[in-house]
TORGUMI-381890 format. One record per atom (N, C-alpha, C, O): residue number from 0; residue in one letter; atom name; x, y, z. Coordinates in steps of 0.2 Angstrom, whole numbers, m for minus. Example, Ala and Ser with C-alpha at 12.3 -4.5 7.8 and 13.67 -1.06 7.14 Angstrom:
<nodes>
<0; "a"; "N"; <66; m28; 39>>
<0; "a"; "CA"; <62; m22; 39>>
<0; "a"; "C"; <66; m16; 39>>
<0; "a"; "O"; <71; m17; 42>>
<1; "s"; "N"; <64; m11; 35>>
<1; "s"; "CA"; <68; m5; 36>>
<1; "s"; "C"; <64; 0; 39>>
<1; "s"; "O"; <67; 6; 40>>
</nodes>
This chain:
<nodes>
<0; "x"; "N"; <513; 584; 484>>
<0; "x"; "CA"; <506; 585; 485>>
<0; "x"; "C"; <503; 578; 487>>
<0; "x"; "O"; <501; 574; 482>>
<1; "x"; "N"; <501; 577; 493>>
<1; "x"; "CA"; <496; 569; 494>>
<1; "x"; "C"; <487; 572; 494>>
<1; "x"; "O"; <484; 577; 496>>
<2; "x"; "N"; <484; 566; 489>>
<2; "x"; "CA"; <478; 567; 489>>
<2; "x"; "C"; <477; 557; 495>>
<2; "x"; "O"; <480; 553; 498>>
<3; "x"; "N"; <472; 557; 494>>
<3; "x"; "CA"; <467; 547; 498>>
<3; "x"; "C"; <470; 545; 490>>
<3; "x"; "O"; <471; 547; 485>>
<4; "x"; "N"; <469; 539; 495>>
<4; "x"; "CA"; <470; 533; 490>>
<4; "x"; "C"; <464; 532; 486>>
<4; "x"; "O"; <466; 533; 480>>
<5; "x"; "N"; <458; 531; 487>>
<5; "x"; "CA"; <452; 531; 481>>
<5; "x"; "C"; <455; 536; 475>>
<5; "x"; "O"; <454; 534; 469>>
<6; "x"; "N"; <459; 541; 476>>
<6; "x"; "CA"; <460; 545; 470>>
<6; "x"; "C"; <464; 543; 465>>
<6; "x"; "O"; <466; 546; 460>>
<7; "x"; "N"; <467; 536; 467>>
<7; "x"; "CA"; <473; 535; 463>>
<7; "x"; "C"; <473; 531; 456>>
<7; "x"; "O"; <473; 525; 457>>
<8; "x"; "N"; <473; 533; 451>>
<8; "x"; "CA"; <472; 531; 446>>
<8; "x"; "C"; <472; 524; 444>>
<8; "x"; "O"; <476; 522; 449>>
<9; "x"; "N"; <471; 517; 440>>
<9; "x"; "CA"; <472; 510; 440>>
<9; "x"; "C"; <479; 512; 438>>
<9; "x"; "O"; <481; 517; 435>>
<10; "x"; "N"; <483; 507; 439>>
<10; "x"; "CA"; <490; 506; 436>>
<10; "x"; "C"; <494; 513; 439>>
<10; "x"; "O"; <499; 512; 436>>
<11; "x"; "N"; <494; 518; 442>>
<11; "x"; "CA"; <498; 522; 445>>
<11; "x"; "C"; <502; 519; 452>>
<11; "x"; "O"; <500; 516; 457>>
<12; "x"; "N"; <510; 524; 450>>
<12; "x"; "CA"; <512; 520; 458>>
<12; "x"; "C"; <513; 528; 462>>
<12; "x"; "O"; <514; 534; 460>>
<13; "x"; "N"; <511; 525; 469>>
<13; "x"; "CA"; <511; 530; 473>>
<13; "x"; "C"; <516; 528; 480>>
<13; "x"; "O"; <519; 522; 480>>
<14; "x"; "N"; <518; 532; 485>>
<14; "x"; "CA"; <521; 530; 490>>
<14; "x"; "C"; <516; 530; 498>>
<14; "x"; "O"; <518; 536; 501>>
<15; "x"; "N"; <514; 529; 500>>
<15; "x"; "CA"; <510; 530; 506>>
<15; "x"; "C"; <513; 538; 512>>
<15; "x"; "O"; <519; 537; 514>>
<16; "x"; "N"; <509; 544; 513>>
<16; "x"; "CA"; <514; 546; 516>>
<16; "x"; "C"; <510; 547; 522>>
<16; "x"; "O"; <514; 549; 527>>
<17; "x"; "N"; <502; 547; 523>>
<17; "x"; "CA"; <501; 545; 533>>
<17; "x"; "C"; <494; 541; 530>>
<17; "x"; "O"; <492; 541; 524>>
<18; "x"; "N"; <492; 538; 537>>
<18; "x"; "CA"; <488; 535; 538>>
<18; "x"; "C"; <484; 540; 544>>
<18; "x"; "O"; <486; 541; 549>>
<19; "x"; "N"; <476; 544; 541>>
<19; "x"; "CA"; <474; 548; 547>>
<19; "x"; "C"; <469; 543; 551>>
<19; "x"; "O"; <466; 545; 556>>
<20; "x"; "N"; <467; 537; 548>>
<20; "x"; "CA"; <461; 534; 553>>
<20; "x"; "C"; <466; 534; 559>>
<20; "x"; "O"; <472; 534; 558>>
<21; "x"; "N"; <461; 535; 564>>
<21; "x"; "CA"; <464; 534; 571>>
<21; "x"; "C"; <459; 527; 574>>
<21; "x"; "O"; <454; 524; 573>>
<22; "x"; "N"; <463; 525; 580>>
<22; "x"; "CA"; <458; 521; 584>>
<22; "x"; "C"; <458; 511; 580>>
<22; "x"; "O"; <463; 508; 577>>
<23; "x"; "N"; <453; 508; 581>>
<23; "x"; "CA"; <454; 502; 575>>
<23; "x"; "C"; <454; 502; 571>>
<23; "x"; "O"; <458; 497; 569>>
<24; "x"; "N"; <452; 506; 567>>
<24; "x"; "CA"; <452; 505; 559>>
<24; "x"; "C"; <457; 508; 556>>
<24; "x"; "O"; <456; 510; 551>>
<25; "x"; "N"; <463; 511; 560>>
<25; "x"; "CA"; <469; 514; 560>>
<25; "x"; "C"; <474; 509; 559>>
<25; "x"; "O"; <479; 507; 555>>
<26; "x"; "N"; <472; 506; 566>>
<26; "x"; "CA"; <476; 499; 567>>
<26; "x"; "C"; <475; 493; 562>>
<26; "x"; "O"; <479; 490; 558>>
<27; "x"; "N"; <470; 493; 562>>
<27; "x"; "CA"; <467; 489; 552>>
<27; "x"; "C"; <472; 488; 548>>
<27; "x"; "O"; <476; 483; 547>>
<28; "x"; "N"; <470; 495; 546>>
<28; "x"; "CA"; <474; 497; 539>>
<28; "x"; "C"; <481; 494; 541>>
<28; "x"; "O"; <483; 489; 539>>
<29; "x"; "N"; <484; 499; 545>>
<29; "x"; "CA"; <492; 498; 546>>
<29; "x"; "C"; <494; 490; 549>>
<29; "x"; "O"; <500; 488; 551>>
<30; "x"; "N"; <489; 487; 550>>
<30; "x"; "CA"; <490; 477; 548>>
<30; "x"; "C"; <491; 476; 544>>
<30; "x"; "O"; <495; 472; 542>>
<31; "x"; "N"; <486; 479; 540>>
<31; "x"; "CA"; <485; 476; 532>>
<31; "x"; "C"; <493; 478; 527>>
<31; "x"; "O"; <493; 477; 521>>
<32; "x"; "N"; <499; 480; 530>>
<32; "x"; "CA"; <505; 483; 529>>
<32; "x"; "C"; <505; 490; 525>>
<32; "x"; "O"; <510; 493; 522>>
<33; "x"; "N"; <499; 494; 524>>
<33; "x"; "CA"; <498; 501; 523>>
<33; "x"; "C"; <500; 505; 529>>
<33; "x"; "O"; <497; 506; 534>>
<34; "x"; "N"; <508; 507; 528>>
<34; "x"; "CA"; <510; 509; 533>>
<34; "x"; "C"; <513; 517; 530>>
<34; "x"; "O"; <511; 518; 524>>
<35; "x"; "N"; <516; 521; 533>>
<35; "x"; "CA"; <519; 527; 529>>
<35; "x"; "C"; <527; 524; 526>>
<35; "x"; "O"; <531; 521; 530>>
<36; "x"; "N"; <529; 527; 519>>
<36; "x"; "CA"; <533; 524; 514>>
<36; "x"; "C"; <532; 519; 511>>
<36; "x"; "O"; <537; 516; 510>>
<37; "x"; "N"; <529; 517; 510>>
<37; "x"; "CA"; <528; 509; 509>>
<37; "x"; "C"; <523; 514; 499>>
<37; "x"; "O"; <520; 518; 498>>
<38; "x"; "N"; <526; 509; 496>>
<38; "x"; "CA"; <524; 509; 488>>
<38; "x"; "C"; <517; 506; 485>>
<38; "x"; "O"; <516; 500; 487>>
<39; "x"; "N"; <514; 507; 484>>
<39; "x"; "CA"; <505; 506; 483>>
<39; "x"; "C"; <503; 506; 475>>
<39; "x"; "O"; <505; 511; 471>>
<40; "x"; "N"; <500; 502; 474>>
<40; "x"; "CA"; <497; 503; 467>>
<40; "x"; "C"; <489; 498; 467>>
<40; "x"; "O"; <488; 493; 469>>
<41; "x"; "N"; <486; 502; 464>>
<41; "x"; "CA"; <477; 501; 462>>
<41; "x"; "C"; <480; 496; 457>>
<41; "x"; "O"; <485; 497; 454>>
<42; "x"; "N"; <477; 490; 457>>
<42; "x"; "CA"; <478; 486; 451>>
<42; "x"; "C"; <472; 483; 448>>
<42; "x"; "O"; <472; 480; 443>>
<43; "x"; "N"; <466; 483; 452>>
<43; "x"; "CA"; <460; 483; 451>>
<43; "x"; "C"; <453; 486; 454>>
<43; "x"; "O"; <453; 488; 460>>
<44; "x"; "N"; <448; 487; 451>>
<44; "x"; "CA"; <444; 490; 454>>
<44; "x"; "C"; <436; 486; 454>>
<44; "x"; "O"; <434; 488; 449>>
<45; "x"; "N"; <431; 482; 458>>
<45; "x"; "CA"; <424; 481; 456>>
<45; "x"; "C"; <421; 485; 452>>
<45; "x"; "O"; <422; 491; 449>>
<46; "x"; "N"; <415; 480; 450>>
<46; "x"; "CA"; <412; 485; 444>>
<46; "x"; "C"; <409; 491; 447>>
<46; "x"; "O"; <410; 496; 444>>
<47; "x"; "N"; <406; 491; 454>>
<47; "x"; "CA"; <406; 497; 457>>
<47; "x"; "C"; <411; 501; 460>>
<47; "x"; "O"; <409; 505; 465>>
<48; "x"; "N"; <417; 501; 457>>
<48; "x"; "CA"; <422; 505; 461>>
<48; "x"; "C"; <423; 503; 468>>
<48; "x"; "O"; <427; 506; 471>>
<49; "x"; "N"; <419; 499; 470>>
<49; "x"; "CA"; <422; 497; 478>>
<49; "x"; "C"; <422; 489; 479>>
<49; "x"; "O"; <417; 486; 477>>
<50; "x"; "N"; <425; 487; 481>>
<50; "x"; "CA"; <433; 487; 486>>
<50; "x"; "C"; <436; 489; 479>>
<50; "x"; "O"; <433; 490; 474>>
<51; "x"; "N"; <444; 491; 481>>
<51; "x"; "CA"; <450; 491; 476>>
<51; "x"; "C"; <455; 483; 478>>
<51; "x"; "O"; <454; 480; 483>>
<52; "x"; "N"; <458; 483; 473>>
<52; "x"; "CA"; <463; 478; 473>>
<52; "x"; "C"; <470; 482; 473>>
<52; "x"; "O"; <472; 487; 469>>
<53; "x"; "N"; <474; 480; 479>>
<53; "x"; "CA"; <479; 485; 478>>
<53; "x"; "C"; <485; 480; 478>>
<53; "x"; "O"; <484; 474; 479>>
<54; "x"; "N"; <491; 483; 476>>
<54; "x"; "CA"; <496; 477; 474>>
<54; "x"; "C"; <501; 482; 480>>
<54; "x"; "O"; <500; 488; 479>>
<55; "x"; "N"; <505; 480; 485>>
<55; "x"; "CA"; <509; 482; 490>>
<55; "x"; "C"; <514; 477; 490>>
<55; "x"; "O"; <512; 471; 490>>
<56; "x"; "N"; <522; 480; 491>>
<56; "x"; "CA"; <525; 473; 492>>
<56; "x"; "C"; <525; 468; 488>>
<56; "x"; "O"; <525; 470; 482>>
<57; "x"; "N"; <524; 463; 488>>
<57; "x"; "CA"; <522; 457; 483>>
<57; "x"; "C"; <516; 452; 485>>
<57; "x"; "O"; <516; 446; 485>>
<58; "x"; "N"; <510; 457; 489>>
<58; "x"; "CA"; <504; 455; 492>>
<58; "x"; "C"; <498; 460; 488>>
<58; "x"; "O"; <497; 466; 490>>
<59; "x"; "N"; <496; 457; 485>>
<59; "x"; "CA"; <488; 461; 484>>
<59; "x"; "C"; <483; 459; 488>>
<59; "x"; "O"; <481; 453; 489>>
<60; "x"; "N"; <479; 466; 491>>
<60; "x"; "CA"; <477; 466; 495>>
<60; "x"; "C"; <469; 471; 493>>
<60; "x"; "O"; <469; 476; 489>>
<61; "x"; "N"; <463; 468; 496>>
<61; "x"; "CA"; <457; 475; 493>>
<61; "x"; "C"; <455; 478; 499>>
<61; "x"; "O"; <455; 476; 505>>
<62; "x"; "N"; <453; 485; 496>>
<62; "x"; "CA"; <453; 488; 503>>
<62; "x"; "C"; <447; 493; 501>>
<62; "x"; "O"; <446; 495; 495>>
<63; "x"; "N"; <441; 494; 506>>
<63; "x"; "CA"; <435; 498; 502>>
<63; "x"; "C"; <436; 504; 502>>
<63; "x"; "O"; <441; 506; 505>>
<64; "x"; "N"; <433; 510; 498>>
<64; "x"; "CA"; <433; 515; 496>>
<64; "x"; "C"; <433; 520; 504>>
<64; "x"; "O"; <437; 526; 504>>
<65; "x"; "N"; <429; 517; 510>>
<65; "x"; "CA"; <428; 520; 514>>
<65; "x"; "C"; <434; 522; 519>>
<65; "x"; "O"; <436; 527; 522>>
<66; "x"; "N"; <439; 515; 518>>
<66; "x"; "CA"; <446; 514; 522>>
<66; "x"; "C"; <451; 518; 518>>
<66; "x"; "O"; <457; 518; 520>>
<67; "x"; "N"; <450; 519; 514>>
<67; "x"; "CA"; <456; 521; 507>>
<67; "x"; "C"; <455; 530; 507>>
<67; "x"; "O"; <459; 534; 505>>
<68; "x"; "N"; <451; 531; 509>>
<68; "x"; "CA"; <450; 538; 512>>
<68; "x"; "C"; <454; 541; 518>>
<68; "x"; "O"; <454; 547; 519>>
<69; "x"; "N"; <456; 536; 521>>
<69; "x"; "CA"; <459; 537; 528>>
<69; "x"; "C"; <469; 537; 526>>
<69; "x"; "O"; <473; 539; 530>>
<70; "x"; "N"; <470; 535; 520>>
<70; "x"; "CA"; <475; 532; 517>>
<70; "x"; "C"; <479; 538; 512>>
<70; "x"; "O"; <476; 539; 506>>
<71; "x"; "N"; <483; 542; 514>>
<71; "x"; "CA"; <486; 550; 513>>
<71; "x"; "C"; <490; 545; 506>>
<71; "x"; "O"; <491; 539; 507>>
<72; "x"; "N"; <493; 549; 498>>
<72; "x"; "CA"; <496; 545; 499>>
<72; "x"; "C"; <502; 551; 492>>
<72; "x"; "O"; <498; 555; 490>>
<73; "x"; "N"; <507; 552; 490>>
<73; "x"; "CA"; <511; 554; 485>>
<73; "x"; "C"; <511; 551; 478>>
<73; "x"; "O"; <512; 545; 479>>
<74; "x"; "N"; <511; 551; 474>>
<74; "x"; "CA"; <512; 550; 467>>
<74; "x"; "C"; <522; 548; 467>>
<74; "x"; "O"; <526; 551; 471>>
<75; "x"; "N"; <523; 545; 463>>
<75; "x"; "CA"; <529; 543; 460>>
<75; "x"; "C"; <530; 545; 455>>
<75; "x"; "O"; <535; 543; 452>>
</nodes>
């Protein structure tokens, strides 16, 4: 079952399994190396809940709440 990445818990690892932003901010993300299979984990979050810090690979990277909705992803 994939829920967005906003839902994923701090310290949970997940696997990426699509990307629905279309268009630029499709192409963003999947710069950013959020591609599909690729391993994701929340390692920080603002005190407002937005941006996230996410740990991919051996690169942390933050991504706002609004892009992270675009971001399908599985649990591990």
């Amino acid at each position: 079952m994939s829920f967005n990445l906003r839902q994923l818990p701090m310290d949970k690892n997940a696997r990426i399994d699509r990307i629905t932003a279309q268009g630029e901010l499709g192409r963003r993300i999947r710069d950013m190396g959020l591609v599909p299979g690729m391993d994701v984990k929340v390692i920080g979050k603002a005190p407002l809940r937005d941006p996230v810090a996410l740990r991919i690979g051996g690169s942390t990277i933050s991504l706002r709440n609004s892009e992270a909705d675009y971001v399908q992803v599985e649990a591990i």
